[in-house]
C-alpha positions in Angstrom: 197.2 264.6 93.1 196.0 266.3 89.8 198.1 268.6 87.9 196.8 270.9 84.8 199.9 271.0 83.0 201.8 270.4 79.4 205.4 269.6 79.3 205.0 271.3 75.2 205.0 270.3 71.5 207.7 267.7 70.7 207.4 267.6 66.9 204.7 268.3 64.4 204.8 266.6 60.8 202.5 267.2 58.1 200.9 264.2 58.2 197.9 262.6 60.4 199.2 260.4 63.3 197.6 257.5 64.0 200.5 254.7 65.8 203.3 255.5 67.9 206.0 253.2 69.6 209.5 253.1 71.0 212.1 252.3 68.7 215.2 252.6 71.3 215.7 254.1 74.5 216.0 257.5 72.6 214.1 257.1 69.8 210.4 257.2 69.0 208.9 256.8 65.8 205.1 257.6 64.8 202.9 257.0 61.7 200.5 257.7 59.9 199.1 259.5 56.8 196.4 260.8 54.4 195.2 257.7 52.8 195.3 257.0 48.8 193.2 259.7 47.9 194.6 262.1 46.0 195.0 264.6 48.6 198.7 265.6 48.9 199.0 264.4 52.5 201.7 261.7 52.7 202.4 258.4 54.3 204.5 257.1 56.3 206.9 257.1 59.1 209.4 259.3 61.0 211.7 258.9 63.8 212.7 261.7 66.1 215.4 261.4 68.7 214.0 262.6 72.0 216.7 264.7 74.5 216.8 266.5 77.4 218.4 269.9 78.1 218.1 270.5 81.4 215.0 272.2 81.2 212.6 270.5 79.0 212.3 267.3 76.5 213.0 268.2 73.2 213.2 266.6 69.6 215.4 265.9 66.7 214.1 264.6 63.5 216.6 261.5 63.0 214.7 260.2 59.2 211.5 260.0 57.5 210.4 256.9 55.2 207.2 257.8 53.1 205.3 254.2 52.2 203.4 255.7 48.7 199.9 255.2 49.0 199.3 253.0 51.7 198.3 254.8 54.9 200.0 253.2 58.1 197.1 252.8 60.9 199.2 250.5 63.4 202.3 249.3 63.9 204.1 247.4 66.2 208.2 247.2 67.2 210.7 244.4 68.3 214.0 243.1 68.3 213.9 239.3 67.0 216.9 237.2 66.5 219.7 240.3 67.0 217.6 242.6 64.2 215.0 245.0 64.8 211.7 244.6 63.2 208.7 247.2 62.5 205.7 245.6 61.4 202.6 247.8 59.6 199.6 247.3 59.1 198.5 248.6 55.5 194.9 247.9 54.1 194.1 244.3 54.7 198.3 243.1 54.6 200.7 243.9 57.2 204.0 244.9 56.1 207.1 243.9 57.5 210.2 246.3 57.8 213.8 245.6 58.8 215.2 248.7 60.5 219.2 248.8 60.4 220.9 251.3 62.4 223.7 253.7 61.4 226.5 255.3 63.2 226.5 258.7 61.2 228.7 261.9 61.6 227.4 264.6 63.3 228.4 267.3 60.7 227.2 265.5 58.3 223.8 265.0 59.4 223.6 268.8 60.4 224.8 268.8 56.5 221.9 266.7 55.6 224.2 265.0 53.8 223.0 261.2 54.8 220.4 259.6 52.9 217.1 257.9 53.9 216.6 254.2 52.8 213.6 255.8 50.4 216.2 257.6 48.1 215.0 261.0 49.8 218.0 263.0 51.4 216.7 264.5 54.6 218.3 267.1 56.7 217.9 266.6 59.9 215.9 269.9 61.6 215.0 271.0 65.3 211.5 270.9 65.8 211.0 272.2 69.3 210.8 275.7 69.4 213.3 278.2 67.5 213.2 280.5 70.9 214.1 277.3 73.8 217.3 278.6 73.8 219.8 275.2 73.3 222.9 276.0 72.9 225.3 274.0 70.1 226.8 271.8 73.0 223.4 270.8 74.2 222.3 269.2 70.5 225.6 267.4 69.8 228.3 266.6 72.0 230.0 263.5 70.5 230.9 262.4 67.2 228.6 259.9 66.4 224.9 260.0 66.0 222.2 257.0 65.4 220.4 257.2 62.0 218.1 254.1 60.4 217.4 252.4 57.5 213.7 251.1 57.1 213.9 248.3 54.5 210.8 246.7 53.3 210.5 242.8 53.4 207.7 240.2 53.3 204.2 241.1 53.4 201.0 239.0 54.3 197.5 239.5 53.7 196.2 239.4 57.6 192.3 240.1 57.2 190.1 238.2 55.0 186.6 240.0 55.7 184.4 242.0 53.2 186.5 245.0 53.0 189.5 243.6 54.8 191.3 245.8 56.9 194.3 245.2 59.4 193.1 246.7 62.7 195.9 245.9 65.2 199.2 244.3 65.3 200.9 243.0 68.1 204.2 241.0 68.5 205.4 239.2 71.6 207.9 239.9 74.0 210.4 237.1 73.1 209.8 238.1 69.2 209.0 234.8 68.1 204.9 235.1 67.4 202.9 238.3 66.0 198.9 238.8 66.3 196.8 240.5 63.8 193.3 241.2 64.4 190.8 243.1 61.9 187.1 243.5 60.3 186.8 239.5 60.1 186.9 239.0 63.8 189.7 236.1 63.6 192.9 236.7 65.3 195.5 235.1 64.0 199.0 234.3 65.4 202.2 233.9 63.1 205.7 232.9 63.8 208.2 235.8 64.0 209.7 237.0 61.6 208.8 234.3 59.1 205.4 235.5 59.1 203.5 231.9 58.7 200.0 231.7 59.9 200.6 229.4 62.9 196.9 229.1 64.0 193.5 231.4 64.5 191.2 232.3 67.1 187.4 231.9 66.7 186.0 233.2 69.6 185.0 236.9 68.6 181.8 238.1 66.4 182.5 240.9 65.5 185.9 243.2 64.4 188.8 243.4 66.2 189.2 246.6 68.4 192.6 245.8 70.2 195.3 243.1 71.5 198.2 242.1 74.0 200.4 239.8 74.7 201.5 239.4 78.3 204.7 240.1 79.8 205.6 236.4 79.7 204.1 235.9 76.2 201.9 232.8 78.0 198.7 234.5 77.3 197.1 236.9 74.3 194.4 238.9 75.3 191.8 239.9 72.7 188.7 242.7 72.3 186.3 243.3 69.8 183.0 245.3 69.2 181.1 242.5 70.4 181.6 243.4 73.8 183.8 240.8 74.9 187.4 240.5 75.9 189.2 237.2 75.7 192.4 236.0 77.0 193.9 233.1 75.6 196.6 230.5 76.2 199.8 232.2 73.7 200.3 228.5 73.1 197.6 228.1 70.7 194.4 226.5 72.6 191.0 227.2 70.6 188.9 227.7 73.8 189.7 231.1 75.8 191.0 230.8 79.6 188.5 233.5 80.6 185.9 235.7 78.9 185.4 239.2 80.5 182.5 241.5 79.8 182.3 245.3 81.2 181.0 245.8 84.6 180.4 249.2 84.7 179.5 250.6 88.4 176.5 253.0 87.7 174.4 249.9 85.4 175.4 251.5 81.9 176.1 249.3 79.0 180.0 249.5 78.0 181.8 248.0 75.2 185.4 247.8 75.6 188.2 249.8 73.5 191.6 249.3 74.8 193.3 246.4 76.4 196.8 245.9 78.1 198.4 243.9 80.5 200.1 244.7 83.6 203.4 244.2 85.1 202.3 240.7 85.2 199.4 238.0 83.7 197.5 237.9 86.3 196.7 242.0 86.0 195.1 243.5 82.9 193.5 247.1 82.4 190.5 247.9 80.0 189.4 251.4 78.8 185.5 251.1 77.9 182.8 253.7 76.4 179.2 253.8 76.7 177.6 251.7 73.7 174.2 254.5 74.0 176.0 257.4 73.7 179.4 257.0 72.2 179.6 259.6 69.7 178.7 262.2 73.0 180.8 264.1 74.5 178.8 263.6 77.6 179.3 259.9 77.5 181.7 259.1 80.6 184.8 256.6 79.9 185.4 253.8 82.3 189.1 252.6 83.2 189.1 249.2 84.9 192.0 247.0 86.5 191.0 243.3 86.3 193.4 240.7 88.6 193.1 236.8 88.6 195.1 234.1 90.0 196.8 231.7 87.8 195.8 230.9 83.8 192.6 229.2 85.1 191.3 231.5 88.2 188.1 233.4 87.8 188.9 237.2 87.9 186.8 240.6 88.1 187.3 243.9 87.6 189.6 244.9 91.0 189.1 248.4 90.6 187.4 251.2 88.4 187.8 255.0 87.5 184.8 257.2 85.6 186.4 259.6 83.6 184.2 262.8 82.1 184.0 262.2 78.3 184.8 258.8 75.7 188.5 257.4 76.0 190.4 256.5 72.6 193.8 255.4 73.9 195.3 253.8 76.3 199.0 252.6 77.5 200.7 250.8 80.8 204.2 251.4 81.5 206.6 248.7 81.0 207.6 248.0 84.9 203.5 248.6 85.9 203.7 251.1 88.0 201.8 254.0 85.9 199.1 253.8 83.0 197.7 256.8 80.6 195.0 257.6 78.8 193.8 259.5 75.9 190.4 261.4 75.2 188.0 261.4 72.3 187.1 264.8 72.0 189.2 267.0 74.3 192.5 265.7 73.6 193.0 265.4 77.2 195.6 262.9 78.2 195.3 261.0 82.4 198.3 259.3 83.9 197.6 257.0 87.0 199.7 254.8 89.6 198.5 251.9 87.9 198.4 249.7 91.7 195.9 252.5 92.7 194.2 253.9 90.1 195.1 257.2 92.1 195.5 260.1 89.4 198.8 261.9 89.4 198.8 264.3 86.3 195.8 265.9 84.3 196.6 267.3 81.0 192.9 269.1 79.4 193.1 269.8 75.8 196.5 268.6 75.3 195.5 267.5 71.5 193.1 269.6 68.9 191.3 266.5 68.1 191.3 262.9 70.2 194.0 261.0 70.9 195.6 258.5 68.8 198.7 256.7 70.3 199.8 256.8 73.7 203.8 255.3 74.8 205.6 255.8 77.9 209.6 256.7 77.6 211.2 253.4 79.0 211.7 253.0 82.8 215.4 254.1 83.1 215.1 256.7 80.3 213.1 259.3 82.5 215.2 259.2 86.0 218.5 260.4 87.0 220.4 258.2 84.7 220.9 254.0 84.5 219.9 251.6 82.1 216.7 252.0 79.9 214.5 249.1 77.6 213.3 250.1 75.0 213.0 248.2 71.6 216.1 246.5 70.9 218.0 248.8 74.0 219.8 251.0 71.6 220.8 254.4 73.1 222.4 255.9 75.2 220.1 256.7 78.6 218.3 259.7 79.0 218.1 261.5 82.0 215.6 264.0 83.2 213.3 265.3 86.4 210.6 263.2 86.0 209.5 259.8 87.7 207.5 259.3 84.1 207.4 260.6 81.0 204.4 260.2 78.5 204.2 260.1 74.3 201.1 261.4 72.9 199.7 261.7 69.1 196.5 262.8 67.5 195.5 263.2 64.3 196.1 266.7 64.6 199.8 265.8 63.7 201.7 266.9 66.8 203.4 264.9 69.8 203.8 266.3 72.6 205.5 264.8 76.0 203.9 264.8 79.1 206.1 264.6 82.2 204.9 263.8 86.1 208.0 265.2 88.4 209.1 263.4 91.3 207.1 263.8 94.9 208.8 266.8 96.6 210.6 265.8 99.6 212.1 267.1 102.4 215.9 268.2 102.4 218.5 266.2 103.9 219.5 269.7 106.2 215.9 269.8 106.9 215.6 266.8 108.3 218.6 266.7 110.2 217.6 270.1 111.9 214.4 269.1 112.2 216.1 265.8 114.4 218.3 268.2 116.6 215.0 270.1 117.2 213.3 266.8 118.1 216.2 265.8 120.8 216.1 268.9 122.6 212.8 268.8 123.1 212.9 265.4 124.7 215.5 266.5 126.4 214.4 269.6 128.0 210.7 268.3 128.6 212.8 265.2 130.5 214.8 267.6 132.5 212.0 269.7 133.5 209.9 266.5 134.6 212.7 265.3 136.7 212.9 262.0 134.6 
C-alpha cells in the first residue's frame, strides 16, 4: 500500500548536504558544503541527536565540525578495534577522523558551555519546530548527555586520475578493510584503520559511481559509468565472480547508479537510469533485486520496479527487510519490503531539489523499545510507532524523517468477541440441524 505522507523537517543547516550515515543508535551525522570557492557557504559535518516525543521524531543539534575549504562529498562510519572511525572523502584524499564520545552535563550543554573539537563553542539548539509543543521533561530527562569529538588523523591520496576526485568510500563490516572508488576507475581496498593500499581492482573503464561490501565482508561489489557492475571476492582476487549489466524490462538502455547488498551475499539491489534521456524528468528509474547462489552461481535480476522519473539515492535496511529510494528531480523519496518489491510508503516532493543521502534508523531503534545497531551501538534505544523509519538529505540542506507505521490490526477484544460470535453460530446452526 502507498501512502502520500511526510513525517516533517528534522533539521536544516546552512550548508548543502551531500552524505549521511548513522553514527549511533541515536545519532545521525550529515555533510556536506559549498566547496572552496569563495562563497561563504561552509564545510563540514554536524551531528544531531534524533528523539521521539510521543508524537513525532525530532532533533537536537549535538556538535558541528567545519573542515575549512575542503567540501565533504561522502563519507563512510565504523567502529574498528573499540574506536569509532569517520572516514571523508575530500578532493582526490580521503580523510580519516577519530570520533571520541563525551558524557556531558545536561545544563551545561543547554549553557552551550561545551566545546567542539574545532575550537568553536556551540550551543546546542532545537531545530524542529518552535510550535511542537515538547515540554522540558521530554528534551532532557537524565543527567548525562552524549557529545563528540571529531579529531583529524591520517589522510591518503585515493584517486590518481586527471582531475582526481574521491567518489565513494566504503568500509567493511568487521572494520578491517576500506574501498575507495573515483574518476580513475580503480577501486582500491586498504587495511583499516592503517589506511595501506592492500591491492586494486582493474576491471571498470570508466569512473566509479558506487560500492558495497556484503554483510559478511566476503564480497565487494562495484559500479561505474561504464555500465557494469562487478562483484568481487573481498579477499583480493583480480578477476570478478560475476559481471552484471542492466536488464531493463521495456528494451531501454540503463546504466546503473546505486548498488547495495541485501540481508545476505547472495541478494543485491541496483537503482538504474535511462542512458538516452537522463537529464529528463520523463526518463523512468528502474529498481532491480538480483539473487544468486553461492560466490560462483550465475545470477539475474529476480525482480524489477519502473519508477516515474531518474533515481539518485538508494539505501537497504540493515536486517533486509525494507529498501528506499530517492528522486532526481522531485525530491520524492519510495520505501519498499525489500523481499517483494511491494511499495509501502510514497513521499512526492519530500526535498526542493534531488535527493542526496538516504539511511534507515537501525532495526531496534524504530519499534517499541530493545536493542538497536547502529555504528559502534552507542545510545540508548529509541522507541517510536513505526515498523521503519527513513533519513533523507538533499542539497537543499534539510533532513527530514520518513516513518511507515505498523499494519493496523485487529484488537485483542475484537477478536475474542468476534470468537464468541463464531461459537454460537456453530452452535445454533448445529442445534437447529439436529446434529
Amino acid at each position: 500500500m502507498s501512502r502520500n505522507r511526510c513525517d516533517g523537517l528534522l533539521a536544516k543547516v546552512d550548508f548543502p548536504l551531500y552524505t549521511l550515515e548513522t553514527l549511533t543508535n541515536r545519532h545521525v551525522l550529515v555533510a556536506g558544503g559549498g566547496g572552496a570557492s569563495n562563497t561563504g557557504v561552509a564545510n563540514g559535518f554536524e551531528i544531531f541527536e534524533i528523539s521521539h516525543n510521543g508524537n513525532k521524531f525530532v532533533a537536537e543539534e549535538v556538535m558541528r565540525h567545519e573542515t575549512g575549504p575542503n567540501v565533504v562529498m561522502n563519507c563512510s562510519i565504523r567502529n574498528a578495534q573499540g574506536r569509532t572511525y569517520l572516514c571523508a572523502g575530500q578532493e582526490s584524499h580521503c580523510q580519516l577522523y577519530r570520533v571520541n564520545v563525551r558524557m556531558v552535563d545536561v545544563a551545561e550543554m543547554r549553557r552551550g558551555s561545551f566545546r567542539a573539537e574545532n575550537g568553536l563553542v556551540r550551543r546546542r539548539r532545537r531545530t524542529v519546530s518552535e510550535n511542537d509543543n515538547i515540554s522540558k521533561a521530554d528534551i532532557g530527562t537524565v543527567d548525562k548527555r552524549m557529545s563528540f569529538e571529531i579529531r583529524p588523523c591520517d589522510s591518503v591520496q585515493t584517486d590518481f586520475g586527471d582531475d582526481p576526485l574521491q567518489r565513494v568510500v566504503r568500509i567493511s563490516h568487521n572494520g578491517k578493510l576500506m574501498a575507495t572508488g573515483g574518476i580513475d576507475g580503480k577501486v582500491r581496498v586498504w587495511s583499516f584503520p592503517q589506511m595501506q593500499l592492500l591491492f586494486q581492482l582493474e576491471g571498470h573503464t570508466k569512473e566509479l559511481d558506487d560500492l558495497d561490501f556484503s554483510p559478511c565482508d566476503s564480497q565487494l561489489v562495484s559500479i561505474a559509468k561504464d555500465g557494469l557492475a562487478l562483484v568481487w571476492s573481498a579477499g583480493g582476487a583480480r578477476e570478478p565472480l560475476r559481471t552484471l549489466t542492466c536488464q531493463p524490462p521495456n528494451g531501454t538502455k540503463y546504466r546503473f547508479r546505486r548498488c547495495r547488498f541485501g540481508a545476505s551475499a547472495d541478494v543485491m539491489f541496483t537503482i538504474a537510469n535511462p542512458v538516452s534521456r537522463a537529464g529528463s524528468g520523463r526518463a523512468r528509474g528502474l529498481l532491480q533485486q538480483w539473487a544468486w547462489r553461492g560466490a560462483g552461481a550465475e545470477g539475474g535480476a529476480a525482480r524489477a520496479a519502473l519508477l516515474p522519473e531518474a533515481l539518485s539515492a538508494l539505501a537497504v535496511r540493515d536486517d533486509g527487510k525494507f529498501l528506499a529510494v530517492g528522486t532526481m528531480f522531485s525530491g520524492s523519496v519510495h520505501i519498499y519490503i525489500a523481499f517483494s518489491l511491494q511499495r509501502v510508503l510514497q513521499v512526492k516532493n519530500a526535498h526542493g531539489m534531488f535527493v542526496t543521502g538516504l539511511a534507515f534508523l537501525p532495526v531496534g531503534v524504530v519499534g517499541a523499545g530493545g536493542a538497536a545497531g547502529g555504528a559502534g551501538g552507542a545510545g540508548q534505544a529509541l522507541a517510536s510507532r513505526s515498523e521503519a523509519a527513513l533519513l533523507s538529505i538533499s542539497v537543499d540542506n534539510c533532513l527530514y524523517v520518513h516513518s511507515v507505521p505498523y499494519p493496523r490490526t485487529v484488537p485483542a477484544w475484537v477478536a475474542i468477541i468476534l470468537i464468541v460470535f463464531v461459537l454460537f453460530c456453530t452452535f445454533t446452526l448445529c442445534s437447529y440441524l439436529g446434529i
